[in-house]
N, C-alpha and C positions, 0 to 999 in steps of 0.2 A: 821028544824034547821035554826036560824037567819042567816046572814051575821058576827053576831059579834062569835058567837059561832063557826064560819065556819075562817075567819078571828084567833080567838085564836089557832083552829086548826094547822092551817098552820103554825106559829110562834113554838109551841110546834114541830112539826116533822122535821121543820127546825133545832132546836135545839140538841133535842133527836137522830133524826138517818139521817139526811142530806138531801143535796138533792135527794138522792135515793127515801128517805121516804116519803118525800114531792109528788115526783112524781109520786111515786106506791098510793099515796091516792088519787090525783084529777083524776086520766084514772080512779080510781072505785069509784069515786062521780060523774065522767060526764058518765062513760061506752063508752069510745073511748082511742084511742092512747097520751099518751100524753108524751111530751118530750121536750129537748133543742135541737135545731137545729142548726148548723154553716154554713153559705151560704159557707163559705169557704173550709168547708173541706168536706158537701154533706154528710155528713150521717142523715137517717131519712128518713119517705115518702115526693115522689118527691114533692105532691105539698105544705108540710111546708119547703125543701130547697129552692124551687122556691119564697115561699112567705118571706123567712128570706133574701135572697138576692132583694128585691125590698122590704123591708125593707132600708136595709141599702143605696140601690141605693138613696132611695126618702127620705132617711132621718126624716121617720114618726116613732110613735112610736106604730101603732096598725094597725091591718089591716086581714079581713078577705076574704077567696076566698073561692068562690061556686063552687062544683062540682055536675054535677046528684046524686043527693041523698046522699050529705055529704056538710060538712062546714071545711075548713079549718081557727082557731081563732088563729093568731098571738099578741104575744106584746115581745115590743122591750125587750134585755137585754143590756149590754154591750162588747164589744171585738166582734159587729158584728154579734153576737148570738142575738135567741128569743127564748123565751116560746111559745109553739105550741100546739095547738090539733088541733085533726081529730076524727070531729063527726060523727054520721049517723044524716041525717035532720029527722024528728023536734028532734033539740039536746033540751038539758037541758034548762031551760027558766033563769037559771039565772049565766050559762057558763061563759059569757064575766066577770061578774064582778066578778067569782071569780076565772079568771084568771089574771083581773086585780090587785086583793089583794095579789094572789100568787107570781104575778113577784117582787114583792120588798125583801120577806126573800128569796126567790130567789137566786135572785142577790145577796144579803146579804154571804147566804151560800156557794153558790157557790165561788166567792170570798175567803172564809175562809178555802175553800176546794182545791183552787191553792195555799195559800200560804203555807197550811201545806206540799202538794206536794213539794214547790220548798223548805222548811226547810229541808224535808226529804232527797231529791238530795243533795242538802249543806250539810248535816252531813254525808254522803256515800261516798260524792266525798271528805273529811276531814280526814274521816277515813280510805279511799286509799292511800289521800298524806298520811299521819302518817306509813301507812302502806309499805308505797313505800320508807320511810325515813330509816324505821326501817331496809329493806330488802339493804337500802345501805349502811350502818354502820355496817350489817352481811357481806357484801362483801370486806371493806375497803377504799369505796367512801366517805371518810368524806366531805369532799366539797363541793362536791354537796349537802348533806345529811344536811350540815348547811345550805347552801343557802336553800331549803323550805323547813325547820326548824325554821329558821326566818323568812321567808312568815306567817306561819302558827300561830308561839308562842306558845308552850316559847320556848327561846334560845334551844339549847342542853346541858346539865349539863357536868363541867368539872372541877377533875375526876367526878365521880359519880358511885352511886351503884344501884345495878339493883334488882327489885322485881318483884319476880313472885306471882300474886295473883291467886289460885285455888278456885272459887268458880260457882256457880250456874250459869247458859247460860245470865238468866233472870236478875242477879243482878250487873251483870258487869258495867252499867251506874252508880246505888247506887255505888259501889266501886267506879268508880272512879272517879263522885262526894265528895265522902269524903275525897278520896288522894289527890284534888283539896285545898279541904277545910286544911286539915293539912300540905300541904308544899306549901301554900299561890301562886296556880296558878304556882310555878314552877319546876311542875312535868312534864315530857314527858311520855305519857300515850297512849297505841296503842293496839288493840284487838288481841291477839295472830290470826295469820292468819292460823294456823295448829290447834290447840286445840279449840274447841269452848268454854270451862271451864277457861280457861286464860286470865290474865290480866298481861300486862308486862308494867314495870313504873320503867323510870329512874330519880332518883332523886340526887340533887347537893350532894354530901361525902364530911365528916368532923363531926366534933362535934355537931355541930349544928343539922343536919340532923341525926346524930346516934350516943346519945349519950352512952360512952362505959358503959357497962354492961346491958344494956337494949336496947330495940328498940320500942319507942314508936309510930314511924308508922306503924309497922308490929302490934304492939300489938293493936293498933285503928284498923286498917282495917282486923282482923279475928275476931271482936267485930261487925261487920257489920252483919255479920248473923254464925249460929251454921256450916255451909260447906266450911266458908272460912276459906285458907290455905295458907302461908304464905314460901318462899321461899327466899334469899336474898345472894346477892353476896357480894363479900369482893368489898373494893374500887381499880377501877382500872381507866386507865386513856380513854376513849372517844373511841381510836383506838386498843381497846381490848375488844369491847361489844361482839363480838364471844364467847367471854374464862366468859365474867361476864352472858354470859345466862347462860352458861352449869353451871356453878356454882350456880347460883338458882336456877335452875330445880334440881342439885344433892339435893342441900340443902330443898326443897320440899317434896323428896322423905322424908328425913329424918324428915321433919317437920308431914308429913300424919298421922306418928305413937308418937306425941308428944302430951303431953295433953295441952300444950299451944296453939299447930298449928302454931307455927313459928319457924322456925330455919334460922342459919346463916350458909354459906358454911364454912366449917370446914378447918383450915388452912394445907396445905400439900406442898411439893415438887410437884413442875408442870415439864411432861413428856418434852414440846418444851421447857424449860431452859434448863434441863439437857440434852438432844439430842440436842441440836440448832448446838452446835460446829462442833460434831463429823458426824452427820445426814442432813447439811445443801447438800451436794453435792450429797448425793444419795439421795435427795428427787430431786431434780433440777434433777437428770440424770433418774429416775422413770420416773417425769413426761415430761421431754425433749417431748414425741410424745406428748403429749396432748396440750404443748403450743404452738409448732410446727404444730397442726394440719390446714388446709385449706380448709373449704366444700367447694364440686362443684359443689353448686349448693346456690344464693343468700340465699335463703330461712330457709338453714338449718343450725343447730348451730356449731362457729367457738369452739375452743378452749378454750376462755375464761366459754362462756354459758356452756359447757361439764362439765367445772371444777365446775362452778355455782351449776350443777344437779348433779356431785356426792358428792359434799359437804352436800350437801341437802339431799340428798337420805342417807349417814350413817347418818346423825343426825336423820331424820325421817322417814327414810323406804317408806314404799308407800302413807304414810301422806305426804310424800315433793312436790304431786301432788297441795294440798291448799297451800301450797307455792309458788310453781312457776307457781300457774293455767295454767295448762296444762293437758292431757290426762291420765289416765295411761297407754294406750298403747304409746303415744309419750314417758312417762316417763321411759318404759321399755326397747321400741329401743334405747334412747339416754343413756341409763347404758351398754346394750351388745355393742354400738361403743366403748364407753370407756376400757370396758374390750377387745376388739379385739386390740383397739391403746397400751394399756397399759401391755396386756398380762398376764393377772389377772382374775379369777376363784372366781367373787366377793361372790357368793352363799358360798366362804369357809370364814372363820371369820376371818384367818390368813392373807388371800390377802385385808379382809377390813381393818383390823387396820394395813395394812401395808401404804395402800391407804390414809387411816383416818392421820395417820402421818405424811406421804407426804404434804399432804394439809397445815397442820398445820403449818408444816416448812417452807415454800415457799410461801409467800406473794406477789411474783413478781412472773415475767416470769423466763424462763432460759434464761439466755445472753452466756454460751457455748457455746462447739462445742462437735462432735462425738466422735471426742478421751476420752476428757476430761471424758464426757459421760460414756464411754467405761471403764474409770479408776476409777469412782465412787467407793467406797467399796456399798458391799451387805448391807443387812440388819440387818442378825447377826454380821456383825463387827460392826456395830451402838452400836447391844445392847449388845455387850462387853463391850463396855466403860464403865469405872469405874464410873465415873457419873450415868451413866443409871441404873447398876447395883444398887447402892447406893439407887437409885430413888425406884425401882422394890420395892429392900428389906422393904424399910419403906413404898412403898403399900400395901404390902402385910403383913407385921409385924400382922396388925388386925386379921387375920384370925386363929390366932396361939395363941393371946393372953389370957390372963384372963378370960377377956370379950365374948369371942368367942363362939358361939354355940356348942358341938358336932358336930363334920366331916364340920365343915364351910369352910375347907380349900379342902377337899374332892368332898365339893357340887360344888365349885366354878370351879375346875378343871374338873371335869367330864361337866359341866353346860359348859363349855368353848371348851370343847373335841368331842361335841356335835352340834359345831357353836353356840353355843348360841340358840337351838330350845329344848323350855320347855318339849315339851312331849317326844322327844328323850333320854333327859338327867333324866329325870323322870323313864323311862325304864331301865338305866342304872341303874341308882340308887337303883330301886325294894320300888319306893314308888309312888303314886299315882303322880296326876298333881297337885291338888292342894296341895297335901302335900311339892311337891318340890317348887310351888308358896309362900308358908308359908315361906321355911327356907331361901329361895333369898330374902324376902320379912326379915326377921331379920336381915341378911348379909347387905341388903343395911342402914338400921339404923348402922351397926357397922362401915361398911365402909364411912358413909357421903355419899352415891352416890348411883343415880339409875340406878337401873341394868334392871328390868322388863319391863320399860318404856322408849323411846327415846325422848332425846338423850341419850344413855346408858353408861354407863362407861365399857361396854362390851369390848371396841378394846384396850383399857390402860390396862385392867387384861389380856389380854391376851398377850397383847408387856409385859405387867411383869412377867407373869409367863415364857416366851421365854427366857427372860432377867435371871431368875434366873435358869434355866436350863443352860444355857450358862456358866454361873458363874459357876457352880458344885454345 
């Protein structure tokens, strides 16, 4: 084989599969060790680290060292580094030069092979901030949530409407390349950190962005491929992105079974307007211990963090682990503190959506006291209030309607009677699992809301169904 033939080689596996390829060819063209060595960091045989640091000491660019019955052939690279072999004597007669050909696509590659490393760091440590943005505009830290928001760009949209896109693990860059491409770069665009199939993108609300009777962004982006799924919240204002996810995930659900693949959250009566009045002091006297609480020990989570994880944990169950990257067994202790502080038997559905509520009503701490506390009304005087009631009635109106499946209003109570666990309430029922997966699964298109999948619209039917027992 020529020099130039040998020489094309090199070029080609430089190209083709990198430096890996490159170096797996010359150790089985010369029949020895062959590698890049860093005098600085010592990895490789001792006498090519020895020979890359006297290298760089003497500032030559080639240089080889004899051992009993081997050759060690160095040439310079750069950052400190050489290309090295370790031959057996009599090596190859024409080793040096074509290790001399080799160090240039070398270096070439190698080169091309930190920069993609340090692209890929840049787009992971981007996709945290956005992530770490997102996770604080779920908690009510707008502020901060702008300030690296505006590091990052673009702004934050205000109000704005939120989309949830369901499609493929793999296509989620496509997606939101496109979303890029149709709201001209001022979308806020962030990889669901629970769902690996989601894409969440909030974009500026108004006319422009959605025009009424159609939605030409949802309708572009489940045109991206035949799996994407399109979810979409009403316009709300920045400091309500909590209330605008759960409203594209409901509206999701109901898109899954549409042959467009998009839908819009469906307009209704929301449970914290109508409770805010009557429910604002027993959610404050609930969670009094939890914002009260003090670990005793630095390490472990205050109050606020607890409130963090059970927010977390009713929206997403033991998914809220890729939320709050954490353990599940941390995530499991720090749910039984919460129910020992709060005194709540969270495994029942009744004490989550009582929990779920609490949350929702209380944006702050409690500034009370014990009495005060002590005077709260219960739960059910909440969901006496005519408001609530009111609210209940037109949640529940669907299940009774026109529209309604057979026993929809049956499945739902028994499905609820059951905590909300499929195969329990399937047994009650005396229909299989997937049969009762079927009829929840047409419930949630009548209702606008997912019920099977969290965040669930699970703890609202059952604060409504409470609500309309209460009523008579």
């Amino acid at each position: 084989m020529s020099r130039s033939d040998d020489v094309l080689r090199l070029h080609r596996l430089a190209h083709a599969g990198g430096s890996a390829a490159l170096l797996e060819w010359l150790s089985a063209r010369l029949g020895g060790w062959t590698g890049v060595v860093d005098a600085g960091r010592g990895r490789g045989p001792e006498t090519a680290v020895r020979g890359a640091a006297e290298l760089s000491a003497r500032g030559v660019r080639s240089a080889v060292l004899h051992a009993p019955g081997s050759a060690t052939l160095l040439f310079a690279l750069d950052g400190g580094r050489a290309l090295a072999a370790v031959l057996e004597q009599p090596h190859h007669p024409d080793a040096a030069t074509l290790l001399a050909d080799a160090a240039v696509p070398l270096a070439l590659v190698l080169r091309a092979e930190e920069a993609a490393r340090r692209e890929e760091r840049a787009a992971l440590a981007e996709s945290r901030a956005r992530e770490a943005v997102l996770h604080l505009l779920m908690n009510g830290r707008l502020s901060t949530a702008h300030q690296i928001a505006g590091a990052l760009g673009p702004s934050l949209p205000e109000p704005m409407r939120m989309y949830l896109v369901e499609c493929r693990a793999g296509r989620r860059a496509e997606v939101a390349r496109r979303c890029e491409e149709l709201t001209d770069g001022r979308a806020w665009i962030v990889r669901c950190p629970v769902y690996v199939r989601h894409l969440i993108v909030l974009v500026p609300a108004g006319p422009a962005a959605v025009p009424a009777g159609h939605d030409p962004l949802a309708e572009a982006l489940v045109a991206v491929a035949p799996d994407c799924t399109v979810g979409v919240s009403g316009e709300l204002p920045l400091r309500e992105a909590p209330a605008a996810y759960h409203q594209a995930f409901h509206a999701l659900a109901v898109a899954r079974e549409r042959g467009e693949r998009h839908a819009r959250f469906g307009p209704g009566p929301e449970l914290v307007l109508a409770a805010h009045e009557a429910g604002a002091g027993w959610a404050h006297a609930l969670l009094a211990p939890l914002h009260a609480y003090e670990p005793r020990r630095p390490q472990d989570p205050g109050g606020q963090e607890l409130r963090t994880t059970a927010h977390a944990w009713l929206n997403f169950t033991s998914h809220a682990t890729r939320l709050l990257k954490i353990h599940r067994n941390t995530l499991a202790a720090r749910i039984r503190l919460v129910e020992a502080l709060l005194g709540l038997d969270l495994a029942c559905l009744g004490d989550q959506a009582a929990l779920s509520l609490a949350l929702r009503l209380t944006p702050g701490a409690w500034r009370g006291n014990a009495a005060t506390a002590a005077a709260a009304p219960g739960l059910d005087a909440v969901l006496r209030d005519p408001r609530v009631t009111a609210w209940a009635r037109a949640q529940l109106s669907a299940l009774s309607g026109p529209d309604a499946p057979p026993g929809a209003r049956a499945t739902v109570r028994t499905w609820l009677a059951h905590d909300a666990q499929l195969a329990a309430a399937a047994a009650a029922l005396g229909v299989s699992v997937p049969g009762a997966r079927k009829r929840l699964t047409r419930i949630e298109v009548l209702l606008e809301r997912s019920l099977l999948q969290s965040p669930s619209a699970r703890h609202d039917l059952w604060l409504a169904h409470r609500a309309e027992e209460l009523a008579g």
